[in-house]
C-alpha positions as CSV (number, residue, x, y, z in Angstrom):
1,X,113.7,64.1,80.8
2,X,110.6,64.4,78.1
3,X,110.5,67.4,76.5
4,X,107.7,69.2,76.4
5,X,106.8,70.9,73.3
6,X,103.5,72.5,73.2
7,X,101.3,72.2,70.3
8,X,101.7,74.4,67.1
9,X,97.7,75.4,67.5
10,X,98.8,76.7,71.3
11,X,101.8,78.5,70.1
12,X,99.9,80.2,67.2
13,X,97.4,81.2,69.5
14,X,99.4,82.7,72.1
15,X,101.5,84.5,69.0
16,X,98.0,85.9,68.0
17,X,97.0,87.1,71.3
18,X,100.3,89.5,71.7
19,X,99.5,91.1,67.8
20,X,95.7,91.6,69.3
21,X,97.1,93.3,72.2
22,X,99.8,95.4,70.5
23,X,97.5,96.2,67.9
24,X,94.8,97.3,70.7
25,X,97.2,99.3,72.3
26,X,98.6,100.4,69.0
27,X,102.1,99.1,70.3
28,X,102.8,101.3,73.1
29,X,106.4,100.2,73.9
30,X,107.5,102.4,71.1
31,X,107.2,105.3,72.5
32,X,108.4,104.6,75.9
33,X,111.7,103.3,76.7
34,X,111.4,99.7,78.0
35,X,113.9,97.7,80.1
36,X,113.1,94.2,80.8
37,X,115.1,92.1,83.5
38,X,114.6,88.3,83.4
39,X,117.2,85.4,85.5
40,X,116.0,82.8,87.9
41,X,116.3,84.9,91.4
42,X,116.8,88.5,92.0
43,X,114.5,89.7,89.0
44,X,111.8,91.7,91.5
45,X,114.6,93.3,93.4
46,X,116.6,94.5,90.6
47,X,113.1,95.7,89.1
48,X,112.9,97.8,92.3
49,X,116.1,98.9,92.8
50,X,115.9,100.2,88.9
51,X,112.6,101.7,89.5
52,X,114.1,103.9,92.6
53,X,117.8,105.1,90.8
54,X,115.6,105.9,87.7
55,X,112.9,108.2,89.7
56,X,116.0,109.7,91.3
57,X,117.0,111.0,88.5
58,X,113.6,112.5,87.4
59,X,111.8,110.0,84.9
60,X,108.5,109.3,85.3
61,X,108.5,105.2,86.0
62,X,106.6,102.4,85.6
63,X,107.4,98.9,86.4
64,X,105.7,95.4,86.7
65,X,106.9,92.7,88.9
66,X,106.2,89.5,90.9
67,X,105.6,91.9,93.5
68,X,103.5,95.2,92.4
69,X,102.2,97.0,88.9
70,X,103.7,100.7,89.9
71,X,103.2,103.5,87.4
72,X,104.3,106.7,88.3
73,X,103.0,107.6,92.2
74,X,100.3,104.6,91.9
75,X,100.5,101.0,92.8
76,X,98.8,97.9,92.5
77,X,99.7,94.6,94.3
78,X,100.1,91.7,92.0
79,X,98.1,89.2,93.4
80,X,97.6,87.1,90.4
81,X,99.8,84.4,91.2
82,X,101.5,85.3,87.6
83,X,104.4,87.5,86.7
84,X,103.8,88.5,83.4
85,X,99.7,87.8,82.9
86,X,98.7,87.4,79.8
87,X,95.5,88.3,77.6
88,X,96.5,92.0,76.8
89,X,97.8,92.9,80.4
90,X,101.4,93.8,79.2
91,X,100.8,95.9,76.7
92,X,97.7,97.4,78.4
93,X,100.1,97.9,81.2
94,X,102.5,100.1,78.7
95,X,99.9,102.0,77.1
96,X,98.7,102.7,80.9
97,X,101.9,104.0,81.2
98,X,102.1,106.1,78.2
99,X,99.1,108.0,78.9
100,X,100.1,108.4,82.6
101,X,103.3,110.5,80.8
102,X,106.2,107.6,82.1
103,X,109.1,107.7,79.8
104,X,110.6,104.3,81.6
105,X,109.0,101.1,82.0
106,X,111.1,98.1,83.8
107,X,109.3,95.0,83.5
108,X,110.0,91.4,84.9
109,X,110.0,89.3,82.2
110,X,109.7,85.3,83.0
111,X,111.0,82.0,80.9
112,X,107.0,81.2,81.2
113,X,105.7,84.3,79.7
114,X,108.6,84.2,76.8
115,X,107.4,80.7,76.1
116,X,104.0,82.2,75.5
117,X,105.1,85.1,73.6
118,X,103.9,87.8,76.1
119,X,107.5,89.7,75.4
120,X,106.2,89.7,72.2
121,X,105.4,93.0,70.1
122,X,107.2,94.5,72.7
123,X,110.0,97.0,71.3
124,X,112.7,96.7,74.5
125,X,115.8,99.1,74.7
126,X,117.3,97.1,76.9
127,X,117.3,93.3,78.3
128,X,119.0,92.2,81.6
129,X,119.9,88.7,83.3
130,X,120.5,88.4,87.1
131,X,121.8,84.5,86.8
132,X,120.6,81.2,85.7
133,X,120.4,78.2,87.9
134,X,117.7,75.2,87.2
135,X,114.0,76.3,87.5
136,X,110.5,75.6,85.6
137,X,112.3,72.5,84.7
138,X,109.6,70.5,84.3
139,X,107.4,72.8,82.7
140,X,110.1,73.5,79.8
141,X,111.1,70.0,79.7
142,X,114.4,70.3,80.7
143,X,117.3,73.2,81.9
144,X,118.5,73.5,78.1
145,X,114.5,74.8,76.6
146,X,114.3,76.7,79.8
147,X,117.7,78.3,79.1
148,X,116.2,78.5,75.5
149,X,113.0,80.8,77.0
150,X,115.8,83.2,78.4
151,X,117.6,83.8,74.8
152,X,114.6,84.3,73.5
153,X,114.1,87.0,75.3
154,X,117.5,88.5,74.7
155,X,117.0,87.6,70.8
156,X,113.9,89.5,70.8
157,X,116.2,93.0,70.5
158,X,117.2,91.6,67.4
159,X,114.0,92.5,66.1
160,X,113.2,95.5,68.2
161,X,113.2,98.5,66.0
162,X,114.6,100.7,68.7
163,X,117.9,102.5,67.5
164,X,120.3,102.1,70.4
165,X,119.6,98.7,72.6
166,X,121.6,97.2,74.9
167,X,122.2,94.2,77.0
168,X,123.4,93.1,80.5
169,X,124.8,90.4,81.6
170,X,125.9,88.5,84.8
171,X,129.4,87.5,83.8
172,X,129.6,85.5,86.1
173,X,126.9,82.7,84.9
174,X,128.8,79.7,83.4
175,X,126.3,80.7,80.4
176,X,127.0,84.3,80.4
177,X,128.9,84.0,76.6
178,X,125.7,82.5,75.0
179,X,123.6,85.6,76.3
180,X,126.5,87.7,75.2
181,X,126.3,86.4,71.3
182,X,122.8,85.9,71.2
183,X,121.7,90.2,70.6
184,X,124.0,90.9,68.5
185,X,123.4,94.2,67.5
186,X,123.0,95.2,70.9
187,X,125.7,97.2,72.9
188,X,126.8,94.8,75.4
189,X,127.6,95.8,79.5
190,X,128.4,92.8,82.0
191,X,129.0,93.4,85.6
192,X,130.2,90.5,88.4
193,X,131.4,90.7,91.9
194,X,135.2,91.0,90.8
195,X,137.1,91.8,87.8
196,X,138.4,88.6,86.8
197,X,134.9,87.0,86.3
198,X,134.2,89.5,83.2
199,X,134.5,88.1,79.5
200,X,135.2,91.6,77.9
201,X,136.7,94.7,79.2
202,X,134.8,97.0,77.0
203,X,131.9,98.2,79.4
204,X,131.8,96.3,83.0
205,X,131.1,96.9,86.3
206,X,132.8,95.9,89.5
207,X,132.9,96.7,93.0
208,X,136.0,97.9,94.9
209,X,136.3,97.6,98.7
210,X,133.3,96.0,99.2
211,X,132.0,95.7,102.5
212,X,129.4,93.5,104.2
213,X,128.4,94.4,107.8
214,X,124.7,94.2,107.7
215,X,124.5,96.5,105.1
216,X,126.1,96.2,101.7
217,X,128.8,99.5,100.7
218,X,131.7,99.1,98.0
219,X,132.8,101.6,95.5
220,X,132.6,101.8,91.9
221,X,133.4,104.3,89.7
222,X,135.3,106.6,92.3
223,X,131.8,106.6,93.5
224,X,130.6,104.8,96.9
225,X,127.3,103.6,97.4
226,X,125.9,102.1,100.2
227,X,122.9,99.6,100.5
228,X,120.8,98.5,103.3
229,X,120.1,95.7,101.6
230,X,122.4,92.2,102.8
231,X,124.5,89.8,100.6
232,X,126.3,88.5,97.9
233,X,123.2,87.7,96.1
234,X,121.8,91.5,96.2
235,X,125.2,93.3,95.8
236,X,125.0,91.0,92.0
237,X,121.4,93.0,91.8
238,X,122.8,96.2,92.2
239,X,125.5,95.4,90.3
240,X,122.9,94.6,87.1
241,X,120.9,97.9,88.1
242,X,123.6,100.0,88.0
243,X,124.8,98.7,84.6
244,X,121.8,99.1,83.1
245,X,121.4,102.7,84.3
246,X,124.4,103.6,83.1
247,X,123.6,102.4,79.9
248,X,120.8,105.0,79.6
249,X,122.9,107.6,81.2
250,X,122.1,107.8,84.5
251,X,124.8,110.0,86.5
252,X,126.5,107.6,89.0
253,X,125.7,110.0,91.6
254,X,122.3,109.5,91.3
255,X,122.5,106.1,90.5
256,X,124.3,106.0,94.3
257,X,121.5,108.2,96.2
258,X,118.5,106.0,94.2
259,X,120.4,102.9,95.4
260,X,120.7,104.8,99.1
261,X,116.9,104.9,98.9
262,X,116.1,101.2,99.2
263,X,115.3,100.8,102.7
264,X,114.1,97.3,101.7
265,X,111.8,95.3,99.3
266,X,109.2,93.3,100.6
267,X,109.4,89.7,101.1
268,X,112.8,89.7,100.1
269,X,115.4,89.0,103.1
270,X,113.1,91.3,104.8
271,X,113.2,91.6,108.7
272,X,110.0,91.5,110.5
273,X,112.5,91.7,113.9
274,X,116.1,92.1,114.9
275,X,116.3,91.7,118.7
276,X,116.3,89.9,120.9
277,X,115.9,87.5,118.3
278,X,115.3,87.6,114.3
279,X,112.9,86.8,112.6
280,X,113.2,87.2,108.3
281,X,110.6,86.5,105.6
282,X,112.3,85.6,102.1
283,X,110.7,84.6,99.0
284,X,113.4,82.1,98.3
285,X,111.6,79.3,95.9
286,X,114.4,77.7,94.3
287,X,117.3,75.7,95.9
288,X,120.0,78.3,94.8
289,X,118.1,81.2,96.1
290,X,117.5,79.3,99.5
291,X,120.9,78.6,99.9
292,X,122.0,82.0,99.6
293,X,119.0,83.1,102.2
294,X,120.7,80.7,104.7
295,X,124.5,81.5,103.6
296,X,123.4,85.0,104.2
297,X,122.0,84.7,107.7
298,X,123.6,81.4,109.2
299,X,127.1,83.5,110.7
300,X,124.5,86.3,112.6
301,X,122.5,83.6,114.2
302,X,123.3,81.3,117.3
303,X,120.8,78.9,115.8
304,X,118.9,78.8,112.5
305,X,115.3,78.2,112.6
306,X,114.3,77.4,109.2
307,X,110.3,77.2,108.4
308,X,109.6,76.1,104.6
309,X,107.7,74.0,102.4
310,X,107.3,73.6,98.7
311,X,105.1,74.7,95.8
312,X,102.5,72.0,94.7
313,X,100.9,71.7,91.4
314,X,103.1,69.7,89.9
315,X,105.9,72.5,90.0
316,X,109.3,71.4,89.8
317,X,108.9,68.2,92.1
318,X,112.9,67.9,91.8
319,X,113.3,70.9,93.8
320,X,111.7,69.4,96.7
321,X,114.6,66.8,97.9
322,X,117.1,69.4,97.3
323,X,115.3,71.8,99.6
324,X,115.4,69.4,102.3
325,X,119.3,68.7,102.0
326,X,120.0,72.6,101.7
327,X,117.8,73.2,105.4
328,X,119.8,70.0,106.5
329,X,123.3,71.4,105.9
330,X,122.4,75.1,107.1
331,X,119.7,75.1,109.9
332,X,119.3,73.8,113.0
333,X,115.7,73.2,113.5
334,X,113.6,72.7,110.3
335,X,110.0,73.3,110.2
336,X,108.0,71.4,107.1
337,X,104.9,73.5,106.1
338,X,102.4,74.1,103.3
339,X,103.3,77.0,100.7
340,X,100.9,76.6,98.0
341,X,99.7,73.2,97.5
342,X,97.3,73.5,95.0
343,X,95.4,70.3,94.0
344,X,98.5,67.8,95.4
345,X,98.3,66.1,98.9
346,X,100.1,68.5,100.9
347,X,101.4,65.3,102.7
348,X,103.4,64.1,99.8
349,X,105.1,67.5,99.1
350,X,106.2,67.0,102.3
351,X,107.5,63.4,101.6
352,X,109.3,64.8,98.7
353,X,111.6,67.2,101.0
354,X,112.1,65.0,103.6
355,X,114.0,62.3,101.5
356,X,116.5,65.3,101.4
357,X,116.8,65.5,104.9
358,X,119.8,63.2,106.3
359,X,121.3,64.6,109.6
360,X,118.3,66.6,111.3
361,X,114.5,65.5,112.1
362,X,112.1,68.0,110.6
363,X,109.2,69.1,112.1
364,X,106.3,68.6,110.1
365,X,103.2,71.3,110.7
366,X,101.1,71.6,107.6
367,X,99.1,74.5,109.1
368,X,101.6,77.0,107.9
369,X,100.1,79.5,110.8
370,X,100.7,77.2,113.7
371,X,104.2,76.3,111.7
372,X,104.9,79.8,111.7
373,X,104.2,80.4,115.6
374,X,106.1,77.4,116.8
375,X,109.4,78.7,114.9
376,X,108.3,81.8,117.1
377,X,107.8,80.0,120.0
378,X,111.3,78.0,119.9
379,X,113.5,81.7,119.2
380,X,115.4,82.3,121.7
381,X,117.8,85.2,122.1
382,X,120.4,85.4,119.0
383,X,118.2,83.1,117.1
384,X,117.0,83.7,113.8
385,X,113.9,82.4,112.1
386,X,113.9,82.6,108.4
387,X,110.8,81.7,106.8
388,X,110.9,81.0,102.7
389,X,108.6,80.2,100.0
390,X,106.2,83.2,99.9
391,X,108.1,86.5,100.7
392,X,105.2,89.0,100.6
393,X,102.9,87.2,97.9
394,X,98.9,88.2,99.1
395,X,98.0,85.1,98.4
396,X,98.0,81.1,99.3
397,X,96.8,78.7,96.4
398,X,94.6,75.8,97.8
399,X,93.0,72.8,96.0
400,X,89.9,73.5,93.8
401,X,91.3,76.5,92.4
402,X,90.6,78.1,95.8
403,X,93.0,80.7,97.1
404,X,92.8,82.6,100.4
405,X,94.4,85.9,101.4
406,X,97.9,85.8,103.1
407,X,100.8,87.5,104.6
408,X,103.5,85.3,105.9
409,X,104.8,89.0,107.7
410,X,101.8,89.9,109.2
411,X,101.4,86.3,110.6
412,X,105.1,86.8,111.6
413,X,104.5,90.2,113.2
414,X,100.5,88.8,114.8
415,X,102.6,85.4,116.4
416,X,105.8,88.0,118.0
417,X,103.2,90.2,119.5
418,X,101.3,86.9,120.9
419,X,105.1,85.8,122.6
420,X,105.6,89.2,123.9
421,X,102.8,89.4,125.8
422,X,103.2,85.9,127.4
């Protein structure tokens, strides 16, 4: 694959604009501790679940996601179709902070933003990874620069001037060691889903009788906690919260009752209805976090109803195929839609899946509403209908640089009420 290396004169100016900014702001992040969590999936969640167990034990909190800008008691829904927006926003986001008297900020930091420095000039405590699987390939110019984005991130402590920093890791990545050797003045905590995945002994965290029966409970620390959040893929998120929170000291107990507090977070596995049938809107944009949507809901359902598409704009086209074989070994109707197209034909996109489809035939609906209702439609009792790609995003990106508000969940919750009155 080409790598793509972008220009000195690009680099230098995106270096410049995070000295303008922290300069501006006259580097807020040092006088705030600052946690950042970065991985491929999971990221927004753990943000949330973070932002809860801290706020339970009385900081003031701010934190920045794919989902919402939260400082303190007021929110903001990201609707910029970005992460980690640039020109200032991060550290006009911490000096926001500051002044609003939060003593915690947990922000989602992204492989994209690292690449153009906006982690930069910002003084973290801490740095945490969910798991790396292939993502942004394309953009990065291959799985080894976009690996490279993460460590950058994690080598960034190196130069933080903070006293006591830390790092978390997901031990059980097959990279986990590289992450582990690449802050190395940092105090280093790994969690996984069982003891034998850890590397080091020195400061871990595991579950113990862990139980999954639509809820997720295990204990840890002679501790229980108990989630009603669902899966393998979230107990690895709380997991990395509860590491990092015991790195800054959080008591387990409140760690457990901040944890207890997470009735949900939006657009992730997030039910929209349980009976008679399901129906569950997920975020899921990469083929690893798809197939642990489906691996989580496929032994609840009588049949899996799977409605999906795939980004356009030239993002990650090899993702595409693979999403079709993944809804060909795990559901048992498909549904082809739009998700955000952008300036491609939405046709092709759709092309590009189906050559991963072997065993079923897709049903192709590009308008994602009438996509969305037929799933609906087709539910019977025991079903579930999982629809992926947007989770709770505001917005749907269109050719022309046009986007148009959206809610996959309140189309969800519109076409339900439409079947229950038939």
């Amino acid at each position: 694959m080409r790598r793509l290396i972008p220009s000195p004169l690009i680099l230098a100016y995106h270096w410049c604009i995070a000295l303008f900014g922290a300069l501006w702001y006259w580097f807020p992040s040092h006088s705030i501790t600052v946690i950042g969590v970065t991985g491929t999936n999971g990221k927004s969640t753990t943000v949330e679940i973070l932002h809860n167990i801290f706020e339970e034990a009385g900081h003031k909190v701010a934190s920045a996601s794919s989902l919402r800008f939260r400082i303190d008691g007021t929110e903001i829904v990201n609707d910029r179709k970005m992460t980690m927006p640039g020109r200032f926003f991060m550290q006009r986001f911490l000096y926001n902070a500051k002044l609003k008297g939060c003593d915690i900020a947990i922000l989602e930091v992204t492989s994209e933003g690292a690449r153009q420095f906006r982690h930069a000039y910002i003084a973290f405590d801490t740095v945490a990874i969910t798991n790396l699987t292939p993502e942004h390939i394309e953009s990065h110019g291959g799985f080894e620069q976009y690996r490279e984005a993460k460590l950058k991130i994690f080598r960034a402590l190196n130069s933080s001037w903070k006293k006591k920093k830390h790092i978390v890791v997901n031990a059980m990545m097959a990279d986990a060691k590289m992450f582990i050797e690449s802050a190395s003045h940092a105090e280093v905590w790994e969690y996984a889903r069982d003891k034998a995945s850890l590397i080091d002994s020195a400061r871990m965290v595991f579950p113990s009788d862990t139980l999954f029966e639509g809820r997720i409970s295990f204990e840890f620390g002679g501790t229980r906690f108990e989630s009603a959040l669902e899966g393998e893929f979230n107990l690895e998120n709380i997991l990395c919260a509860i590491a990092v929170a015991i790195a800054h000291h959080v008591p387990l107990e409140s760690i457990s009752r901040g944890i207890g507090k997470v009735l949900g977070v939006p657009g992730r596995l997030e039910y929209i209805l349980r009976e008679p049938f399901a129906v569950v809107v997920d975020y899921a944009h990469t083929p690893d976090a798809l197939e642990k949507v489906y691996e989580t809901l496929k032994p609840h359902a009588k049949r899996l109803i799977c409605v999906l598409g795939a980004a356009g704009g030239g993002r990650d086209k090899w993702k595409r195929p693979e999403f079709g074989r993944i809804a060909d070994q795990f559901c048992d109707e498909i549904i082809l839609t739009d998700e955000d197209p952008y300036d491609e034909d939405p046709k092709m996109i759709i092309d590009d899946i189906v050559r991963g489809v072997t065993l079923h035939k897709p049903t192709v609906e590009l308008d994602r509403k009438n996509a969305i209702e037929l799933a609906i439609r087709k539910a019977l009792d025991g079903d579930t209908v999982v629809i992926t790609g947007k989770g709770a995003e505001p917005l749907m990106a269109l050719s022309g640089g046009k986007k148009i508000v959206w809610d996959d969940r309140a189309i969800a919750r519109s076409k339900i009420h439409h079947k229950a009155l038939e």
